[in-house]
Backbone as CSV, one residue per row, in Angstrom:
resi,resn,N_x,N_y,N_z,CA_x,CA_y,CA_z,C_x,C_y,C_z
1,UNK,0.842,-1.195,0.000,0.000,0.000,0.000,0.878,1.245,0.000
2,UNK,0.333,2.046,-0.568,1.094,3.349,-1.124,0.748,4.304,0.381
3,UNK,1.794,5.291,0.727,2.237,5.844,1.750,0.674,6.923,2.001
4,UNK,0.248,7.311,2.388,-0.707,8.404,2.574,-0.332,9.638,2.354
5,UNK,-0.188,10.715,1.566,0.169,11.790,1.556,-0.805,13.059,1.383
6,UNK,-0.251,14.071,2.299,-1.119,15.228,2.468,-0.920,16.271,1.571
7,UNK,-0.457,16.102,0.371,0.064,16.881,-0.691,0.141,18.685,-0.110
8,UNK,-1.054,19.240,0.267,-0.488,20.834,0.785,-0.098,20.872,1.664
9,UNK,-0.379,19.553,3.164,0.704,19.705,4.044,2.104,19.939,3.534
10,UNK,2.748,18.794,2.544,3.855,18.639,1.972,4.535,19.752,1.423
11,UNK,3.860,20.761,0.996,4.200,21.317,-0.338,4.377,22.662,0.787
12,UNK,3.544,23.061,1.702,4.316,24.092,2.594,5.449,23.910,3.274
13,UNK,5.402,22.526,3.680,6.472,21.857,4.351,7.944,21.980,3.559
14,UNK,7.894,21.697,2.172,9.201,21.407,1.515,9.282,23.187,0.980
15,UNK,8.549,23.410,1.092,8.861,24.785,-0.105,9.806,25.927,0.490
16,UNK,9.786,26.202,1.734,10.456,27.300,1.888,11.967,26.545,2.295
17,UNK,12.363,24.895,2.475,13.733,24.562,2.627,14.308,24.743,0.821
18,UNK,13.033,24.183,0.228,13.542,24.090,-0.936,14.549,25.495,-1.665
19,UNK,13.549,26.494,-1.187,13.970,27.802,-1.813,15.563,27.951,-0.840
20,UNK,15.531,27.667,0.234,17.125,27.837,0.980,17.777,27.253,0.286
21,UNK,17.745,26.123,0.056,18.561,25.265,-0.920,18.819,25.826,-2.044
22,UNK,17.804,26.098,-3.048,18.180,26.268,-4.314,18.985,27.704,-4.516
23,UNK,18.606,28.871,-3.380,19.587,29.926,-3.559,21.064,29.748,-2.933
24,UNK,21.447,28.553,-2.427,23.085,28.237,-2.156,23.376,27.421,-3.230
25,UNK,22.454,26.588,-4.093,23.034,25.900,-5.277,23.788,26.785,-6.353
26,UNK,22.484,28.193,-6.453,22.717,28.593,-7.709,23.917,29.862,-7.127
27,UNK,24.617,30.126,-6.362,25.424,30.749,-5.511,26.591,29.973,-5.830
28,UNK,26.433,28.498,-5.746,27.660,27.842,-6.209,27.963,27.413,-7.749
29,UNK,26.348,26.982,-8.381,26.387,27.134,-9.835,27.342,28.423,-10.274
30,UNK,26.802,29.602,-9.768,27.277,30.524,-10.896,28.612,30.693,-10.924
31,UNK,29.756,29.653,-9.875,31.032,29.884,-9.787,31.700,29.089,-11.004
32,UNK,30.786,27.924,-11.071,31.207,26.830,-12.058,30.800,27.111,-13.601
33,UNK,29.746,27.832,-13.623,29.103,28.412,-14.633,28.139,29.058,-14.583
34,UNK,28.496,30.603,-15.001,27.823,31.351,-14.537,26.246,32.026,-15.725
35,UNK,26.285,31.133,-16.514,25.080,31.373,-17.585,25.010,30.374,-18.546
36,UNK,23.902,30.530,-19.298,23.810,29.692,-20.202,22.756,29.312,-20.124
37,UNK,22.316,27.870,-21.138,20.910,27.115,-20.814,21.167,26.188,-20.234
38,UNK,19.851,25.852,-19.261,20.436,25.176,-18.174,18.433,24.170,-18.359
39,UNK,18.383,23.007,-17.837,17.776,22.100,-17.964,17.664,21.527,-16.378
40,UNK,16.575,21.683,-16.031,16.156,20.835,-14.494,15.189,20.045,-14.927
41,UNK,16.032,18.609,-14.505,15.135,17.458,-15.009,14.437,17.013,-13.754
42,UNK,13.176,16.598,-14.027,12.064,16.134,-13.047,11.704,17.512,-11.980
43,UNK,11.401,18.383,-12.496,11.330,19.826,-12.325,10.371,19.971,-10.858
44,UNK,9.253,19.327,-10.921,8.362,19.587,-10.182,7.438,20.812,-10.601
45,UNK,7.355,21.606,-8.723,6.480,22.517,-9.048,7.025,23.742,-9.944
46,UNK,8.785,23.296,-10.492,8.936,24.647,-11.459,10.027,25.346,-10.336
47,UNK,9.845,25.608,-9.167,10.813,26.346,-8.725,12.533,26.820,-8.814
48,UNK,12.994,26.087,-9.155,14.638,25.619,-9.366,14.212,26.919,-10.831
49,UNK,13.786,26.128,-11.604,13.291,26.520,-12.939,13.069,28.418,-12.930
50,UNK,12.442,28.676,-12.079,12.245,29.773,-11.722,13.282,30.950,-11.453
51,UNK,13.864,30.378,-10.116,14.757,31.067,-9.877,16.074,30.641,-10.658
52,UNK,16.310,29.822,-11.579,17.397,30.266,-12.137,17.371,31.466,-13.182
53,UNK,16.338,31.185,-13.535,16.289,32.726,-14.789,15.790,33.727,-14.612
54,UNK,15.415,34.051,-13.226,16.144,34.986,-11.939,17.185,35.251,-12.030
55,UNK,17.945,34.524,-12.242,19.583,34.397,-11.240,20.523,34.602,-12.986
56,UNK,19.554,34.408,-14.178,20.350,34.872,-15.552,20.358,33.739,-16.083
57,UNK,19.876,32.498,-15.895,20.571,31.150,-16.746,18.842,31.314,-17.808
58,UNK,18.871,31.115,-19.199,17.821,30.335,-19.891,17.403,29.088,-19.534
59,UNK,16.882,29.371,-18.439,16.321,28.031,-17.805,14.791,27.665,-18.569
60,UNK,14.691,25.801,-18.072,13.771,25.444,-18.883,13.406,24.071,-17.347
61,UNK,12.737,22.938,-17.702,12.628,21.967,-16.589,11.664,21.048,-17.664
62,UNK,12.130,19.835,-17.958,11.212,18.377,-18.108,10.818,17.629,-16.794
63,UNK,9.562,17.583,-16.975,8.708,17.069,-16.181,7.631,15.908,-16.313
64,UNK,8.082,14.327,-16.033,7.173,13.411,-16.148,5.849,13.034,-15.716
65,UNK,5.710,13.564,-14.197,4.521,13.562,-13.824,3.227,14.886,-14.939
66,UNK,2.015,13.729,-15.424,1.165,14.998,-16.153,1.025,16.209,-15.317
67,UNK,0.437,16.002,-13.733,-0.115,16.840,-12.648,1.214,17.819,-12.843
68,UNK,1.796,17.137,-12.126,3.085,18.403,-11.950,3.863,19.138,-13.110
69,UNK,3.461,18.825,-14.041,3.366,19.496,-15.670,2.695,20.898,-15.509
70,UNK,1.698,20.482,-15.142,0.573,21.259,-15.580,0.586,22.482,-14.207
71,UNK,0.900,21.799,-13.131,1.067,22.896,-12.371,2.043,24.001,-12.569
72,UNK,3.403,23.201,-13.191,4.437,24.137,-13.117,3.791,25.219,-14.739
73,UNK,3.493,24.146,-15.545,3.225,25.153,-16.608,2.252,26.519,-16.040
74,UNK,1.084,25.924,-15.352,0.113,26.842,-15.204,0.425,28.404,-14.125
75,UNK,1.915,28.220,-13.484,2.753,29.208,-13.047,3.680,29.773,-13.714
76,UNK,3.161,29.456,-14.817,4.010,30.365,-16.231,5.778,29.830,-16.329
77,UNK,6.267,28.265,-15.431,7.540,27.785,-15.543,7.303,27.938,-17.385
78,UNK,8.704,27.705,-17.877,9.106,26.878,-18.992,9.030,25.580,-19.088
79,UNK,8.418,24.810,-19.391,8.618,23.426,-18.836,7.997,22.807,-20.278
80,UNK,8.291,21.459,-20.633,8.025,20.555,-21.581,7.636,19.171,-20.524
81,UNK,6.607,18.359,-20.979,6.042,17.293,-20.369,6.948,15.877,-21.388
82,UNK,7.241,15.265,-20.611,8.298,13.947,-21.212,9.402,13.428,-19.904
83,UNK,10.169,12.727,-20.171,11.433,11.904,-19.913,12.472,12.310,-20.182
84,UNK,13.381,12.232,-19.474,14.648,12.200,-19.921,15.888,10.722,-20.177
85,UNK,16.186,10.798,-20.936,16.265,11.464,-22.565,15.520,11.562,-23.278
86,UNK,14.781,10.441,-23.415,13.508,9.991,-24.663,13.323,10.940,-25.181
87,UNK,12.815,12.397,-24.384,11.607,12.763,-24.998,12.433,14.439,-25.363
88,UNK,13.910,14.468,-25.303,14.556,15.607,-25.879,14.942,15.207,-27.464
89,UNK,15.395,16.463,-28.356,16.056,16.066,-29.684,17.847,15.417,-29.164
90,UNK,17.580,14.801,-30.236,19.095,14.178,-30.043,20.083,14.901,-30.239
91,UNK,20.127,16.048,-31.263,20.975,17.522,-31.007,20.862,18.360,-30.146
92,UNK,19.911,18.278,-29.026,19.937,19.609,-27.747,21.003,19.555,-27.050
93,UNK,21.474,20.493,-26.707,22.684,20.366,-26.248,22.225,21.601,-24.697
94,UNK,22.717,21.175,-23.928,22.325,22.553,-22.366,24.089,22.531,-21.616
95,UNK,24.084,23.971,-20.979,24.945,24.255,-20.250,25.011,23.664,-19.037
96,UNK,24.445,23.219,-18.555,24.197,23.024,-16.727,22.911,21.858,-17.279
97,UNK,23.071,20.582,-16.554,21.654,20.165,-16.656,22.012,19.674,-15.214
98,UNK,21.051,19.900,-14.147,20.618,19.870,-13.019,19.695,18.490,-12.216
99,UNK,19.868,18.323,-11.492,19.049,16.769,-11.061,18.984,17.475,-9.384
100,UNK,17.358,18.123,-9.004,17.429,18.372,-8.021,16.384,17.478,-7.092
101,UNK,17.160,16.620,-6.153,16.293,15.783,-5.222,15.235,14.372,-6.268
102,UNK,16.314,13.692,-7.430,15.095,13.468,-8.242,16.797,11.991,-8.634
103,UNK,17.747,12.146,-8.826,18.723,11.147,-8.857,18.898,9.800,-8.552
104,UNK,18.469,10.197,-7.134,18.399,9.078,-6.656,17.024,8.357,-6.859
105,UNK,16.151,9.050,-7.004,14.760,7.946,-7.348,14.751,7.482,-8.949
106,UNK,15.885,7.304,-9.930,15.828,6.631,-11.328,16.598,5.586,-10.910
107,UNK,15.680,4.586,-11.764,15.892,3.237,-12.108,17.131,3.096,-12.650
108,UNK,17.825,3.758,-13.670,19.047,3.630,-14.699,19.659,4.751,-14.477
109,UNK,20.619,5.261,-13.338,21.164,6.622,-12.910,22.683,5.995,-14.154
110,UNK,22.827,4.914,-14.325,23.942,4.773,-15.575,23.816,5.160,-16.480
111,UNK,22.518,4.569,-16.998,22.285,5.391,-18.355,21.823,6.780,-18.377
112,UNK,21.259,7.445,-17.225,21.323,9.032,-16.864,22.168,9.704,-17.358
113,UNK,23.658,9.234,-16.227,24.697,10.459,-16.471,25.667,9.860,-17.747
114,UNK,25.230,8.716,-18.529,25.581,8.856,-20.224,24.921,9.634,-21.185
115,UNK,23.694,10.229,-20.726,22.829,10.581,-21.726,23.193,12.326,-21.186
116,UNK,23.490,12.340,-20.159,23.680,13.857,-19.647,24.938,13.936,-20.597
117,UNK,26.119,13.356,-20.726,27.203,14.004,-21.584,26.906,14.176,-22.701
118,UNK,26.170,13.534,-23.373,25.475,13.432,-24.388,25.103,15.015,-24.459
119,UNK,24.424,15.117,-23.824,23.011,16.459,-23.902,24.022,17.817,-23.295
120,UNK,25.247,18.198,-22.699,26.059,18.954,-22.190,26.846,19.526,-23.473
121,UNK,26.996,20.992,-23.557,27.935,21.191,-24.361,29.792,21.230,-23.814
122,UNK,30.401,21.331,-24.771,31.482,20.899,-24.495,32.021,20.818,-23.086
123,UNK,31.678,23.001,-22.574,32.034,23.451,-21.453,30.876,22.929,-20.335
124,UNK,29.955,22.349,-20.503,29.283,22.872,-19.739,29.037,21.542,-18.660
125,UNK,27.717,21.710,-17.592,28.455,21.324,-16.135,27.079,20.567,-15.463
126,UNK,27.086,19.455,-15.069,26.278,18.589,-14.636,25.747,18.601,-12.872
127,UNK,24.599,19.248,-12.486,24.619,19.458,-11.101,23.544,18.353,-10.150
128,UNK,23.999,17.723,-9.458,23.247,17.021,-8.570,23.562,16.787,-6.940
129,UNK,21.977,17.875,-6.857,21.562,17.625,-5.786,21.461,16.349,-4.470
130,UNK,21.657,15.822,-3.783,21.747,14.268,-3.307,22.014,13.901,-1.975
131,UNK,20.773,13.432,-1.440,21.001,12.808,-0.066,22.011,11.886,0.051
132,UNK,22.959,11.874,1.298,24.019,11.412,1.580,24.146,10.081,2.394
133,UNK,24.548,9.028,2.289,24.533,7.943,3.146,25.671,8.028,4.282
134,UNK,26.201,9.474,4.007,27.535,9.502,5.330,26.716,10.177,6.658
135,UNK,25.336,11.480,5.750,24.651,11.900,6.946,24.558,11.411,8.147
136,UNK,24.468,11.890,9.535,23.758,11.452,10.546,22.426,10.912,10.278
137,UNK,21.218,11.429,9.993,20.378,10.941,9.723,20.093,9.422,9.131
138,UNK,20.820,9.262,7.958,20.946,7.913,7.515,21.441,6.737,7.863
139,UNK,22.925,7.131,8.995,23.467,6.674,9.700,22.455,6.004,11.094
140,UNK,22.120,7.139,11.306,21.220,6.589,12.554,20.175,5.447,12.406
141,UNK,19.564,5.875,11.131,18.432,4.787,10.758,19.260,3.560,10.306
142,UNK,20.202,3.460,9.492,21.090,2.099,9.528,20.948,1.399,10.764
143,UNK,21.744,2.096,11.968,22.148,1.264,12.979,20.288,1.182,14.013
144,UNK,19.421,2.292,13.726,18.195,1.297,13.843,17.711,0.283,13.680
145,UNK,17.991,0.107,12.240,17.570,-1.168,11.306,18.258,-2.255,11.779
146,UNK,19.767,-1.964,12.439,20.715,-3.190,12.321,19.889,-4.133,14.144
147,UNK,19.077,-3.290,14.778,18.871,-3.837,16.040,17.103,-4.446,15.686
148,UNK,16.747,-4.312,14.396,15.705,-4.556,14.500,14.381,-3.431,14.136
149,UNK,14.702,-2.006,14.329,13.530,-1.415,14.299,13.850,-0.362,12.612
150,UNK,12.922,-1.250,11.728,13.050,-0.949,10.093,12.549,0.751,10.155
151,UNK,11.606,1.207,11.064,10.906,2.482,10.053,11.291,3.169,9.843
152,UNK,12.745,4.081,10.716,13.554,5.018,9.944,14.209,4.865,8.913
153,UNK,14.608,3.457,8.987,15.520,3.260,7.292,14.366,3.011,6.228
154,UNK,13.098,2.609,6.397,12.358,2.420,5.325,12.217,4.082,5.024
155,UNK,11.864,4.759,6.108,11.631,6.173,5.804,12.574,6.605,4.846
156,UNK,14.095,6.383,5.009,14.912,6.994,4.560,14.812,6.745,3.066
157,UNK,14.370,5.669,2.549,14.458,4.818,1.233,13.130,5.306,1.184
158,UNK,12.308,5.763,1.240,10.632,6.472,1.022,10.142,4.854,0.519
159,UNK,10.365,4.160,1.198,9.803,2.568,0.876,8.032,2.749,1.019
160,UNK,7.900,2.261,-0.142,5.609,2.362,-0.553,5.594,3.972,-0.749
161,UNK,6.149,4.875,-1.123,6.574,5.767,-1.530,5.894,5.871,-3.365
162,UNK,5.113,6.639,-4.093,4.871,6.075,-5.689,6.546,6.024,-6.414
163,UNK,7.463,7.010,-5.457,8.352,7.412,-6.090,9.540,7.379,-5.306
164,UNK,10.168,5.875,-4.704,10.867,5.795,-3.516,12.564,5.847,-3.938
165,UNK,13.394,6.305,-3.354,14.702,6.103,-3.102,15.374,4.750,-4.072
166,UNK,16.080,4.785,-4.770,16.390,3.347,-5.967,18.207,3.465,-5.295
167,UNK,18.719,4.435,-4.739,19.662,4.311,-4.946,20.445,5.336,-3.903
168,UNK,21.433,5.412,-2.980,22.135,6.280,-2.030,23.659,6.145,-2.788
169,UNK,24.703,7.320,-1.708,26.059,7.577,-2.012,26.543,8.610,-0.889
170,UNK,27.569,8.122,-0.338,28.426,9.101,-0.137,29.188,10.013,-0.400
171,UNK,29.656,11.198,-0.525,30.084,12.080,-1.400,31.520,11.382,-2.725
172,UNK,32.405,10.336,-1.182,33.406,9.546,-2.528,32.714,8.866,-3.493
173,UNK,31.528,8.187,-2.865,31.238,7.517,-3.731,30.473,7.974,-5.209
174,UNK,29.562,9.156,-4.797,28.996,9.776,-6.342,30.561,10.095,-6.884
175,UNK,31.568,10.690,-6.046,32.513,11.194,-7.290,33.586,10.095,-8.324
176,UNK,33.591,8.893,-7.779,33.677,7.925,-8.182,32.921,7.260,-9.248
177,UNK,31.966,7.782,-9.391,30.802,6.807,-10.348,30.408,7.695,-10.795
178,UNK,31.288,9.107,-10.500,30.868,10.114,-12.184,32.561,10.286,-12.470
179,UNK,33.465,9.557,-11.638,34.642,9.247,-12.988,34.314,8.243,-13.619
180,UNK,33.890,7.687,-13.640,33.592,6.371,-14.229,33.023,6.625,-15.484
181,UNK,32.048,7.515,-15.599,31.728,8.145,-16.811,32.181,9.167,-17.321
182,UNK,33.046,9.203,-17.296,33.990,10.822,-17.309,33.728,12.221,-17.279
183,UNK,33.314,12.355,-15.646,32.836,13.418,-14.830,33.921,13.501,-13.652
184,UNK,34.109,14.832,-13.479,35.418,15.250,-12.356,34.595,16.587,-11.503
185,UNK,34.489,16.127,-10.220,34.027,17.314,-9.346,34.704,18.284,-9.221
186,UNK,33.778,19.225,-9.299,34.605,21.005,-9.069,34.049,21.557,-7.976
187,UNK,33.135,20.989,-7.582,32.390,22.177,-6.621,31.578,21.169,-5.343
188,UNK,31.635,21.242,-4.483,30.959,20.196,-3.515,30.299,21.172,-2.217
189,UNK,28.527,21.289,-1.666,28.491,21.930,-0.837,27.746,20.967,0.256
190,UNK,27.727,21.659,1.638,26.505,20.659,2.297,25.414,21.629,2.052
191,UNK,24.181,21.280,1.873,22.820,21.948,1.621,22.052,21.479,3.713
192,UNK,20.771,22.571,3.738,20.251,21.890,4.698,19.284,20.709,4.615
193,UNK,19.259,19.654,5.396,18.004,18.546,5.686,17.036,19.025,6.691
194,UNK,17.436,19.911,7.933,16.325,19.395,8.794,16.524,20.538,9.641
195,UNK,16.222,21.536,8.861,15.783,22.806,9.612,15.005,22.743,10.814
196,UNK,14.473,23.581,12.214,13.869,23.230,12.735,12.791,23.952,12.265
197,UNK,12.674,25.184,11.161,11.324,25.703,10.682,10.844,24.746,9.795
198,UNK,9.473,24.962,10.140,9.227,23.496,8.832,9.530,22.353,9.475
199,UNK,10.068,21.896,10.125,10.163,20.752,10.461,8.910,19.984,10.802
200,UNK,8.045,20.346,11.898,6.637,19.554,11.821,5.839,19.266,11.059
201,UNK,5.564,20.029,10.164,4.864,20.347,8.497,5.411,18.839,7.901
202,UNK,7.134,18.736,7.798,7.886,17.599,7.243,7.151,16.693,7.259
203,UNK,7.056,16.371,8.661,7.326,14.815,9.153,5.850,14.672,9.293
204,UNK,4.816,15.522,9.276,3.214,14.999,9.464,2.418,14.897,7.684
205,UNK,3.394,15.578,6.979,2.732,15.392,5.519,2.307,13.878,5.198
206,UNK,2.869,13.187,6.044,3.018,11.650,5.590,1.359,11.069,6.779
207,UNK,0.234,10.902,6.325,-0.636,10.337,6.840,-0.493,9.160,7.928
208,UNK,0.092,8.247,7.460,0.462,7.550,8.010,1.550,6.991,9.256
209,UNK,1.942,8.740,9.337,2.993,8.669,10.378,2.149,8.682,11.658
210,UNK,2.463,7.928,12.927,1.824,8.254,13.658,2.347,9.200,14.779
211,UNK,1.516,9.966,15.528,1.312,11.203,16.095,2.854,10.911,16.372
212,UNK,2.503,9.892,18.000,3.853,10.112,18.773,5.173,9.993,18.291
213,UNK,4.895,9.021,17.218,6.672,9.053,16.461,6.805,10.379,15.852
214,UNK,5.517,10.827,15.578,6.058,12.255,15.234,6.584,13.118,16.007
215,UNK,6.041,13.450,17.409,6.576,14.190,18.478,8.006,13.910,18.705
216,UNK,8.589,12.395,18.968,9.419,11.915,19.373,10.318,12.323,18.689
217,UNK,10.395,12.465,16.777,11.270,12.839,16.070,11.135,14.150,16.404
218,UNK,10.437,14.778,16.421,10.214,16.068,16.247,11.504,16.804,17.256
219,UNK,11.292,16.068,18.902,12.049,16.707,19.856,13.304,16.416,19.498
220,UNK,13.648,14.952,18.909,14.836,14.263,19.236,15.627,15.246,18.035
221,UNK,15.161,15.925,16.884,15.719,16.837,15.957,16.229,17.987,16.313
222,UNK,15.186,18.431,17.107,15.242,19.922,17.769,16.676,19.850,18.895
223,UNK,16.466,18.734,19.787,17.650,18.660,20.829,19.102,18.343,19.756
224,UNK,18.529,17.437,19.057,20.330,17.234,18.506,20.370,18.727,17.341
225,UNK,19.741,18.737,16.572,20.482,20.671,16.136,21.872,21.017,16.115
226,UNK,22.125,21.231,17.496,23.499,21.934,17.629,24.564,20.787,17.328
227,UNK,24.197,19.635,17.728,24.727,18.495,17.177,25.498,18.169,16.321
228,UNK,24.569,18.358,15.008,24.563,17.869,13.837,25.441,18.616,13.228
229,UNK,25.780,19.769,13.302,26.631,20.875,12.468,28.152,19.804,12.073
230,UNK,28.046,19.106,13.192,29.741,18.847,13.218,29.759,17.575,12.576
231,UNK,28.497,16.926,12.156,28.753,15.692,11.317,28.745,15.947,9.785
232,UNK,29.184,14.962,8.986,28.874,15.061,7.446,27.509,15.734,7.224
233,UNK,27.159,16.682,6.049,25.887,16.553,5.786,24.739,15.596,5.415
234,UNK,23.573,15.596,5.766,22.449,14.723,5.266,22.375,14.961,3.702
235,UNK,22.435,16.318,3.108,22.351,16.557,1.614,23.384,17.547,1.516
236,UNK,23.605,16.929,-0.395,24.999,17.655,-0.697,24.511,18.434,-1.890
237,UNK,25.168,19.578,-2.243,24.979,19.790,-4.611,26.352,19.228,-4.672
238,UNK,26.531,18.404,-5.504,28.383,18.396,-6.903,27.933,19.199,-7.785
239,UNK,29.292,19.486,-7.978,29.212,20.153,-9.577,29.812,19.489,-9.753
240,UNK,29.728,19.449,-11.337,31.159,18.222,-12.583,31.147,19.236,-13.449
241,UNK,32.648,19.378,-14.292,32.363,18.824,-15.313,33.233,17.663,-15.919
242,UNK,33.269,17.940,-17.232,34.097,16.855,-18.152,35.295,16.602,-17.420
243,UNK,35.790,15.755,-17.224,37.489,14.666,-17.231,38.134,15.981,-18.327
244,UNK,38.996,16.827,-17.187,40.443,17.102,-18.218,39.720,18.458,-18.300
245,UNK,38.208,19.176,-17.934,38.388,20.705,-18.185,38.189,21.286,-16.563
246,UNK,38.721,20.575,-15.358,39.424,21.847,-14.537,39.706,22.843,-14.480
């Protein structure tokens, strides 16, 4: 059975971390490249999309879900409804193509970042967003799981999710498996996970959570806080680009 979701709980909940996030991405984008056309795949509600051409890039966003098509279109995003690759020309070529919070949920992240060099012009620079398996957070739910109690690590993997987790990394490890395809990091930041604004909004969007585990996370977030600064981040952006243009 599919997770219960409160979609406008959610969507107040994620929106104002989202916007923190995306103005330290494009803060670090513009060091690596500071214009151009730029492509956010699995776009959503459009935002990323938004504020980059704000920020000067010819931004655009493909978007598979119809709903979330239509929303982002109907907020005047740029956006085209399709897949990636499938559903681009085989000559498009973009400066920056972007993967925000959306990487790790594809089936074929191999054939992804082959089709991204593909679609990149010579100079230009591949950005993904990406929850971290070095985080505290993830960490913690591991060694949950390892004594027996699954729901933080299922949480973590959005397991019965329509659209769950296929795949984690640690920061060596994405940069490893984008040499592999001949991608070289330039730029590495920690982003935030678990603000304490917004935080209740988070964790109750999910119907099915129940109350007290909600409270329980709720405090146990708030007390560790000061904590957390000093561990790896929960979420990272890379930048790449090509093997050999450093």
């Amino acid at each position: 059975m599919m997770e219960q979701i409160d979609e406008p709980t959610r969507l107040r909940a994620l929106k104002d971390l989202r916007h923190q996030n995306f103005r330290q991405i494009l803060g670090l984008l513009k060091s690596a490249r500071p214009y151009g056309r730029l492509l956010d795949i699995g776009c959503a509600h459009g935002w990323f999309v938004q504020m980059a051409s704000e920020a000067g890039y010819q931004a655009e966003g493909i978007e598979p879900d119809p709903h979330m098509f239509e929303i982002a279109k109907q907020a005047g995003v740029k956006v085209r409804s399709g897949f990636f690759p499938q559903d681009l020309q085989r000559d498009e070529r973009f400066d920056v193509i972007a993967f925000n919070d959306v990487f790790e949920h594809l089936p074929d992240i191999e054939g992804a970042i082959d089709a991204c060099a593909q679609h990149l012009s010579s100079d230009g620079v591949l950005l993904i967003n990406i929850p971290s398996s070095s985080g505290p957070f993830y960490r913690a739910a591991s060694a949950l799981m390892r004594v027996g109690i699954a729901g933080p690590f299922e949480r973590m993997w959005q397991k019965n999710f329509a659209s769950p987790h296929l795949s984690y990394f640690n920061p060596k490890q994405l940069q490893a498996f984008a040499a592999r395809h001949g991608f070289a990091e330039v730029a590495m930041a920690p982003l935030g996970s678990a603000p304490v604004s917004g935080l209740w909004q988070r964790l109750r969007y999910d119907r099915s959570a129940g109350l007290i585990a909600s409270i329980f996370t709720w405090c146990a977030v708030v007390a560790a806080t000061p904590l957390l600064r000093v561990f790896p981040s929960d979420t990272n952006v890379h930048i790449f680009n090509r093997l050999g243009r450093q």
